[in-house]
Backbone as numpy.savetxt, mean C-alpha at the origin, in Angstrom:
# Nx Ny Nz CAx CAy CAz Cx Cy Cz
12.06 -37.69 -0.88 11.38 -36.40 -0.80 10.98 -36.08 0.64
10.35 -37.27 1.50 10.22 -36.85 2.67 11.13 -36.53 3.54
12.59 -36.74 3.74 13.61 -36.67 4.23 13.97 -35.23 3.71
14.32 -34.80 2.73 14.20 -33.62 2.02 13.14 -32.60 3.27
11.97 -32.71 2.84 10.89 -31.69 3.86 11.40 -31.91 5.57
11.43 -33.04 5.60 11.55 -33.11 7.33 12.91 -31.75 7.18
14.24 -32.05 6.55 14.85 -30.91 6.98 15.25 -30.16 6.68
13.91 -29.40 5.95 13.89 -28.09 5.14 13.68 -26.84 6.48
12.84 -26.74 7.61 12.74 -25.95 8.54 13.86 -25.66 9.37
15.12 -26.69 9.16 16.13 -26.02 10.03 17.25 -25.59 8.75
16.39 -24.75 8.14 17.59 -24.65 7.19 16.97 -22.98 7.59
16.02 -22.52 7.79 15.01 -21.56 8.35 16.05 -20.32 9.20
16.54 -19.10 8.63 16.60 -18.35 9.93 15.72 -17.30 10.19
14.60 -17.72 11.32 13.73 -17.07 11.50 14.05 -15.37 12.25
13.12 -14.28 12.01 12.98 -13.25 12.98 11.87 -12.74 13.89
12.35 -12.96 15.04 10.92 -12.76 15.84 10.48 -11.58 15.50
8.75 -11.62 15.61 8.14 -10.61 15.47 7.99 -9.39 16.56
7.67 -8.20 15.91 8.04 -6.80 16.62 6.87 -5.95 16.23
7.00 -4.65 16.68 6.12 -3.44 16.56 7.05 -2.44 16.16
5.98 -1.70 15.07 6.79 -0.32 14.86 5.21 0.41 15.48
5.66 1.55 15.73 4.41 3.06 15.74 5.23 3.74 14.62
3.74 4.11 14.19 3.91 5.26 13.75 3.02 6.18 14.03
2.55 7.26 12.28 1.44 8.30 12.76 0.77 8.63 11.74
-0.61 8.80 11.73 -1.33 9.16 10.31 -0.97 10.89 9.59
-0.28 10.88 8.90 -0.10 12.46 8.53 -1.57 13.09 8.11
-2.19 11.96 6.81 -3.55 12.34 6.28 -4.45 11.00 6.03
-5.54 11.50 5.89 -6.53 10.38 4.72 -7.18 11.06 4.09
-7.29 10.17 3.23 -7.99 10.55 1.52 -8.94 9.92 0.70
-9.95 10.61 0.78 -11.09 9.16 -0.45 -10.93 9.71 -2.04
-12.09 9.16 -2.44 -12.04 9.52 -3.58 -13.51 9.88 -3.81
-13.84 11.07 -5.19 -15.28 11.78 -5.05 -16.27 10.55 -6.02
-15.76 9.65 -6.80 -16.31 8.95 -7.56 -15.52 8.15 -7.84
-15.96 6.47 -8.26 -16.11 5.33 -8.64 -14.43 5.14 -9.56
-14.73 6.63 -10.36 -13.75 6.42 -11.35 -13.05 7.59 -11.82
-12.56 7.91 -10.85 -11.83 8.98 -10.29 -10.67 8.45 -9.57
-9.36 8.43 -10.23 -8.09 7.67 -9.78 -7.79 8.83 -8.51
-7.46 10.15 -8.62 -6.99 10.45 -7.34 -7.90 10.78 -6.60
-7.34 11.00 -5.43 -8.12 11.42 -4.03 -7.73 12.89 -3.56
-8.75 12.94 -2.05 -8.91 14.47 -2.14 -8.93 14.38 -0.36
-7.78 14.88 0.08 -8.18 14.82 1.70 -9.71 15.13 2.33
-9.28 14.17 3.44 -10.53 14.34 4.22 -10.73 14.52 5.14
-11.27 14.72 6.57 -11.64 14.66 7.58 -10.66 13.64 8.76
-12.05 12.45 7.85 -11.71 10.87 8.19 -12.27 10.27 7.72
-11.83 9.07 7.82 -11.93 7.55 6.97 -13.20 6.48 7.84
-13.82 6.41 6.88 -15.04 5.41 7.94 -14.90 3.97 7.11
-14.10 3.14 7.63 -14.12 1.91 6.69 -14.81 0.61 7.57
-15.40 -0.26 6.26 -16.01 -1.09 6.46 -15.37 -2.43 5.86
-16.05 -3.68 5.99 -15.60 -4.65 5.88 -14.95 -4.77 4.37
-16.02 -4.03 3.48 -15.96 -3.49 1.74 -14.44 -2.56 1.79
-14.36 -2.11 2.81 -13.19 -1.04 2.34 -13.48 0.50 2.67
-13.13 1.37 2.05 -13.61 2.63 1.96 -15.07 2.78 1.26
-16.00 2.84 1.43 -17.53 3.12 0.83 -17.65 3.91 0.08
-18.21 4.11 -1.56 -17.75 4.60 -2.70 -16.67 5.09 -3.11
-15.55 3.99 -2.50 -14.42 4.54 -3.22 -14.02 3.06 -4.35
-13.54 3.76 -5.49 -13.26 2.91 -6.40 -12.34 1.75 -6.25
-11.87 1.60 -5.45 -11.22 0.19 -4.86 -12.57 -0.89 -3.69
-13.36 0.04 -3.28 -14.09 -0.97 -2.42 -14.55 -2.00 -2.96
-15.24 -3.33 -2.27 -15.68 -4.15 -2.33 -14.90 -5.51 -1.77
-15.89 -6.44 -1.70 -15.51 -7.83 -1.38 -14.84 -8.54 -2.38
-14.96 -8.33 -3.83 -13.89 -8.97 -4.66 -13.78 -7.84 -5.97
-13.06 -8.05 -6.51 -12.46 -7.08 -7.82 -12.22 -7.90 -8.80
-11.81 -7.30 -9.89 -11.70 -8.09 -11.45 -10.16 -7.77 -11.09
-9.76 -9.04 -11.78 -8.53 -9.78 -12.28 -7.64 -8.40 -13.63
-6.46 -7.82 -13.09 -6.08 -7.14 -14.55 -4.87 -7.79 -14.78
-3.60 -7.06 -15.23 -2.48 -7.06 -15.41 -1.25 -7.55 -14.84
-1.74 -6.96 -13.15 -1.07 -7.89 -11.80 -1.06 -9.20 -11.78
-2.77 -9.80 -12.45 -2.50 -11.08 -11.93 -2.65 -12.03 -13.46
-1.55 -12.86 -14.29 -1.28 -12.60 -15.49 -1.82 -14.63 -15.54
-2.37 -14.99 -13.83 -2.58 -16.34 -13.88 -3.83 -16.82 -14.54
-4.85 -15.37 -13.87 -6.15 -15.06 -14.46 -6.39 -14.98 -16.00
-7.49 -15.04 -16.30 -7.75 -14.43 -17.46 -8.27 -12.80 -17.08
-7.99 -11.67 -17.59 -8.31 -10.44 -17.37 -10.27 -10.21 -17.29
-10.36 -9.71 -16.10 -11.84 -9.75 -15.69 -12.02 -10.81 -14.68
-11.41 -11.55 -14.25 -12.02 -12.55 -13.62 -12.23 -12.05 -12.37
-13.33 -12.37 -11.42 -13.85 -12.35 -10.06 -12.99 -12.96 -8.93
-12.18 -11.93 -8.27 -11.59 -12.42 -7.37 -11.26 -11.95 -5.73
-11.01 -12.42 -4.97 -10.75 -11.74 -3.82 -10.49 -10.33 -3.40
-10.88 -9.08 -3.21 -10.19 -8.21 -3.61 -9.21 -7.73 -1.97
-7.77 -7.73 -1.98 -6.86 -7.41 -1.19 -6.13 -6.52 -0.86
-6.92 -5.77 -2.06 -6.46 -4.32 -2.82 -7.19 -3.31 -2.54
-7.81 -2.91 -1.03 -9.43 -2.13 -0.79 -8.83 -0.47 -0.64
-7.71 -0.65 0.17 -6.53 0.31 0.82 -5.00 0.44 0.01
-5.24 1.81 0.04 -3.57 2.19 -0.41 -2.91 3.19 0.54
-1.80 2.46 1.15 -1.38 3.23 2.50 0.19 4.00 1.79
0.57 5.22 2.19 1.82 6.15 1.61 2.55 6.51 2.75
3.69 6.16 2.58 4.55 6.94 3.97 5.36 8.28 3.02
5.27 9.23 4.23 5.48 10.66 3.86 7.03 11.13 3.81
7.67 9.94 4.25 9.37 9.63 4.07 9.57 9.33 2.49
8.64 8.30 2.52 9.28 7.88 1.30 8.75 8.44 -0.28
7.42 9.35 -0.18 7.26 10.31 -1.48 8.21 11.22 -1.16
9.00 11.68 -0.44 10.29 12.62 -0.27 11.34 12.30 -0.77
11.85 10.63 -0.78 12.48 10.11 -1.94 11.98 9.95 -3.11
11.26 9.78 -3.29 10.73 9.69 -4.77 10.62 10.79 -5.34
10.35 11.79 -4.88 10.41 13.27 -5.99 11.80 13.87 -5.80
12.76 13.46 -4.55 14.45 13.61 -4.72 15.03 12.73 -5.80
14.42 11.44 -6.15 14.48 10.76 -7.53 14.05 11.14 -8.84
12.98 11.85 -8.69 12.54 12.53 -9.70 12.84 13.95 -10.14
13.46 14.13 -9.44 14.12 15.77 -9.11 12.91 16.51 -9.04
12.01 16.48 -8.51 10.65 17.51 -8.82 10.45 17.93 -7.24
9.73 18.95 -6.78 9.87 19.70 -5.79 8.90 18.60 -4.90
7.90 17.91 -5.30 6.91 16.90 -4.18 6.42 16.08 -4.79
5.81 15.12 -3.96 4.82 14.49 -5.24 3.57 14.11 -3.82
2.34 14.72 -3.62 1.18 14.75 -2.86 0.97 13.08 -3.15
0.31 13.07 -1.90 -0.24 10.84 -1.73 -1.52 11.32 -2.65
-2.45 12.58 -2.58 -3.73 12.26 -3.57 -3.27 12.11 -5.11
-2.40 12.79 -5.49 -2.06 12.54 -6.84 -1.69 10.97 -7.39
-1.35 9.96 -6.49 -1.60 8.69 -6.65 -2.16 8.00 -5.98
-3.59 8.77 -5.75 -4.38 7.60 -5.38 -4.39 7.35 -3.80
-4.07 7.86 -2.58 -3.67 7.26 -1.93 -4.72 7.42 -0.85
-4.75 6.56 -0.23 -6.11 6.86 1.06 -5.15 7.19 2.43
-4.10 6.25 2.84 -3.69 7.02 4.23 -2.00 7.43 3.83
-1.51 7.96 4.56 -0.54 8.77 4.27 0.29 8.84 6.30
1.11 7.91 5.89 1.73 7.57 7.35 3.14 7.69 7.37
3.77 8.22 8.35 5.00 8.60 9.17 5.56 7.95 10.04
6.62 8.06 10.13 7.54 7.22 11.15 7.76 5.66 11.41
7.50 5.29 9.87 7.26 4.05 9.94 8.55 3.62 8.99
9.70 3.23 9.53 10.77 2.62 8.48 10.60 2.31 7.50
11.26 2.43 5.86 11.14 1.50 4.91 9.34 0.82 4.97
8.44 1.77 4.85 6.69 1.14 5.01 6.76 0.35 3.92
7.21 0.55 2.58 6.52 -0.41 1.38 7.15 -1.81 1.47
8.95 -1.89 2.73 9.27 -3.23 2.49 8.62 -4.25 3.84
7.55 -3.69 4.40 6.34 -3.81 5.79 6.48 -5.51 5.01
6.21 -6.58 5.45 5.88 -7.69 4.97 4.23 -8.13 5.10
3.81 -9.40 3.60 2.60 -9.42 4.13 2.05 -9.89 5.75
0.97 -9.94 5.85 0.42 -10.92 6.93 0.76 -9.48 7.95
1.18 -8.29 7.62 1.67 -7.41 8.74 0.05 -7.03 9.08
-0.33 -6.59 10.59 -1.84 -5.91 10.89 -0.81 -4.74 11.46
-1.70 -3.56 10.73 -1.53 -2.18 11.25 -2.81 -1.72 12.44
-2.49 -1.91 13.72 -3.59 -1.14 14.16 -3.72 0.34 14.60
-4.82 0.79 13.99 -5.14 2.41 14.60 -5.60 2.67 15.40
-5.11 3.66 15.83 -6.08 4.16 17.35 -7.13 4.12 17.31
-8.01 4.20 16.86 -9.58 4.03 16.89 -9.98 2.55 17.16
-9.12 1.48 16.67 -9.63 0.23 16.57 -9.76 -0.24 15.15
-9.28 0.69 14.43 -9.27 0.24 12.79 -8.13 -0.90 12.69
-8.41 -2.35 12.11 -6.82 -2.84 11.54 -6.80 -2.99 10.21
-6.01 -3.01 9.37 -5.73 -3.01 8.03 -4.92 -4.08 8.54
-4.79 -5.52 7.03 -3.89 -5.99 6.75 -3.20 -6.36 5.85
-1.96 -6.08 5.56 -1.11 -5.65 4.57 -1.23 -6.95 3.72
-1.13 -6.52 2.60 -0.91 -7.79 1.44 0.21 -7.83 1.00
0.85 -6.56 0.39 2.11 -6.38 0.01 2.15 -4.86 -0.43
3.59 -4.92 -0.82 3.47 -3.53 -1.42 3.50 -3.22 -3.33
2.83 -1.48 -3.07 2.37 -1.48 -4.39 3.12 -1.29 -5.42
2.74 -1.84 -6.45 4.10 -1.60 -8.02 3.82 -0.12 -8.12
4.24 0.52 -8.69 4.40 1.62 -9.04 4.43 1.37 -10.60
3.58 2.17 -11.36 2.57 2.17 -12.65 2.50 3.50 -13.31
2.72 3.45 -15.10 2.49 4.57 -15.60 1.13 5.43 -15.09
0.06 4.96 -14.91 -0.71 5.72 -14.69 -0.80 6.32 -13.21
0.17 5.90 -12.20 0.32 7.06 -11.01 1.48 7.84 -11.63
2.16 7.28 -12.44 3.28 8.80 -12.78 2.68 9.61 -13.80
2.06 9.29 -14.46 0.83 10.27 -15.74 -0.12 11.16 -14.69
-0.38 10.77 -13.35 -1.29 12.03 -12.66 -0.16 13.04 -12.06
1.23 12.26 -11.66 2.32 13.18 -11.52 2.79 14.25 -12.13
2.78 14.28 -13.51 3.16 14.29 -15.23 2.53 15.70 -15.00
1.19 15.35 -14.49 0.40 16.29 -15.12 0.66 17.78 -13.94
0.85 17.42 -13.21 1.90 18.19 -11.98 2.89 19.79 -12.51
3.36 18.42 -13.64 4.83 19.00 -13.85 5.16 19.27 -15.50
4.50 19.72 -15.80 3.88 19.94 -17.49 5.07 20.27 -18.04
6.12 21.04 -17.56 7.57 20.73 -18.33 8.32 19.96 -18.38
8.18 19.01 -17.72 8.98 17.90 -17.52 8.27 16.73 -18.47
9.22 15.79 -19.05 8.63 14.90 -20.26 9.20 13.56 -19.79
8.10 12.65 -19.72 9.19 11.09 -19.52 8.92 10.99 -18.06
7.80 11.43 -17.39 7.83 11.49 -15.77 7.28 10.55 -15.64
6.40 9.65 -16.57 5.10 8.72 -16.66 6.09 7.41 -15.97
7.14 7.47 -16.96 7.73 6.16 -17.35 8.84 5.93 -16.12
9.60 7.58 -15.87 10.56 7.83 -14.33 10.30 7.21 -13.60
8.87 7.42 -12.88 7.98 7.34 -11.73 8.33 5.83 -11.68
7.74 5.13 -12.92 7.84 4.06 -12.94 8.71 2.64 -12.62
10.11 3.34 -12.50 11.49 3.07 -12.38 12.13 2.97 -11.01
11.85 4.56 -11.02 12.36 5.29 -9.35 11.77 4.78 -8.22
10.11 4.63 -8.23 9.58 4.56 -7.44 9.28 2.98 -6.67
10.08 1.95 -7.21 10.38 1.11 -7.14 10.12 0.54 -5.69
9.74 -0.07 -4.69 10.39 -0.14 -3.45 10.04 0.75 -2.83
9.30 1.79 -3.20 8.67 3.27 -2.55 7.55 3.69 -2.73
6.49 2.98 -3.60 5.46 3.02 -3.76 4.29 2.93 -2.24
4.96 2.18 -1.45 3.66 2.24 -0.50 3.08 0.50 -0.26
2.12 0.45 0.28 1.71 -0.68 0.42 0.01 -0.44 -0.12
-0.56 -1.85 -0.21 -1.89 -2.48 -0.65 -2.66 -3.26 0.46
-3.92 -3.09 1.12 -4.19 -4.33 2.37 -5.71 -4.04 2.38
-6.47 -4.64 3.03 -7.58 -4.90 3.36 -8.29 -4.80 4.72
-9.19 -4.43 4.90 -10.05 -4.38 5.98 -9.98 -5.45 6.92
-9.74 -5.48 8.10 -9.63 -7.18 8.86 -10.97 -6.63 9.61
-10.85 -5.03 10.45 -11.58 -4.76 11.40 -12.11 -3.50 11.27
-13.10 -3.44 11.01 -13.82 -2.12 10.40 -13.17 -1.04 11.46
-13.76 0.43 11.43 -13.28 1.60 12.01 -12.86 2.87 11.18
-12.41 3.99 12.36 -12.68 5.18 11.77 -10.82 5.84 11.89
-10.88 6.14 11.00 -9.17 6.38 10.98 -9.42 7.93 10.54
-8.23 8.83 11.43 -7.91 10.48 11.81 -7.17 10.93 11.42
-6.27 11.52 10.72 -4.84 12.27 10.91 -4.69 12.50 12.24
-3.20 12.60 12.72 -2.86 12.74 13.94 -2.77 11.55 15.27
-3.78 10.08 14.63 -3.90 9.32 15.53 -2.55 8.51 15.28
-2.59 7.53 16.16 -1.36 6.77 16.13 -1.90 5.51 15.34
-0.79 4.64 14.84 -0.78 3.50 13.93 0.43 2.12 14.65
-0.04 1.10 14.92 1.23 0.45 15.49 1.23 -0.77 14.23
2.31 -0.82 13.38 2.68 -2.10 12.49 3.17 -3.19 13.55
2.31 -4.45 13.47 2.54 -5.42 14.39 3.24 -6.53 12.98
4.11 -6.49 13.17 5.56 -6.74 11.73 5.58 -8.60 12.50
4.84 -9.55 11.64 5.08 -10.82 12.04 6.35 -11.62 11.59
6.38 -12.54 12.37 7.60 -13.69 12.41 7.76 -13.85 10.99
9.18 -13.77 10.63 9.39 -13.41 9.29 10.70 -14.51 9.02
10.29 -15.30 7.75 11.83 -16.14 7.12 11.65 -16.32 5.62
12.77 -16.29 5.08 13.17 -16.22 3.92 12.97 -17.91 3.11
11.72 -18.26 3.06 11.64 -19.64 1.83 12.37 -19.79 0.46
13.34 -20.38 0.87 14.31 -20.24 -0.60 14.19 -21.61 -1.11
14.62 -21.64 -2.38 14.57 -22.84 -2.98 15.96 -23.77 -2.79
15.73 -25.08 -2.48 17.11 -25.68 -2.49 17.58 -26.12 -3.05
């Protein structure tokens, strides 16, 4: 087994790490606790908690569906404070859905960013920093769930089966999930640099 590990790292093809920029199109909170979408804003004043009365903040969250290791409810880390949307990729998703748009508040979304390649396939461990001095760091990206295509749904009241579409299509385009590293105040219009770390593929042998 030890012979095995010693030369598991050159089996490794690593990619050095890089920067993308991008750009904040919007941000978005939410008016209450329990209130799934959001409602543009100004700007974003986040703290170590996250966004401050928004229904994702805090230092840890209950255990649901995502995490199937838990028992449902359990007290855990929460990594999930931020939901970041690139404005490329809800442009595919409603060209998937055939529907004329689909807005980042209608699922939930707090920032809403541009010019950022493929954002939801961003890897974890990525730090986004904002011009202000805000960093977010990425955990991963988000599943895409009947209940962001049911606030879609409701969009598009002739259309039937959008709940479950969304669910399908949006695959890979949902966006990303991350957490507060460094408190700060995030703008539309400011700049965003994804600092995209040293990245390799752990496969099984």
């Amino acid at each position: 087994m030890s012979d095995q590990l010693s030369l598991l790292p050159n089996t490794f093809e690593t990619t050095p790490k890089f920067r993308i920029s991008g750009r904040i199109e919007g941000v978005f909170g939410t008016s209450g606790k329990d209130d799934f979408r959001t409602d543009p804003v100004d700007c974003l004043e986040l703290t170590f908690e996250g966004i401050p009365g928004d229904r994702h903040a805090g230092f840890t969250r209950l255990s649901g569906g995502r995490e199937p290791w838990y028992p449902r409810g359990t007290e855990m880390c929460n990594e999930r404070q931020v939901s970041l949307l690139s404005s490329e990729e809800l442009t595919e998703i409603a060209a998937q859905l055939q529907i004329e748009e689909v807005k980042p508040e209608w699922v939930g979304a707090n920032f809403l960013l541009s010019q950022i390649p493929a954002l939801t396939r961003i890897p974890a461990r990525t730090r986004l920093v904002f011009e202000s001095g805000l960093v977010i760091r990425v955990d991963g990206d988000n599943l895409p769930c009947r209940f962001a295509g049911a606030a879609i749904a409701q969009n598009y009241p002739d259309r039937e089966g959008l709940d479950l579409l969304f669910a399908q299509k949006a695959r890979g385009l949902r966006g990303l999930v991350g957490y507060v590293e460094k408190p700060g105040i995030a703008r539309p219009g400011e700049e965003v640099v994804a600092h995209i770390p040293e990245q390799w593929i752990y496969r099984r042998s």
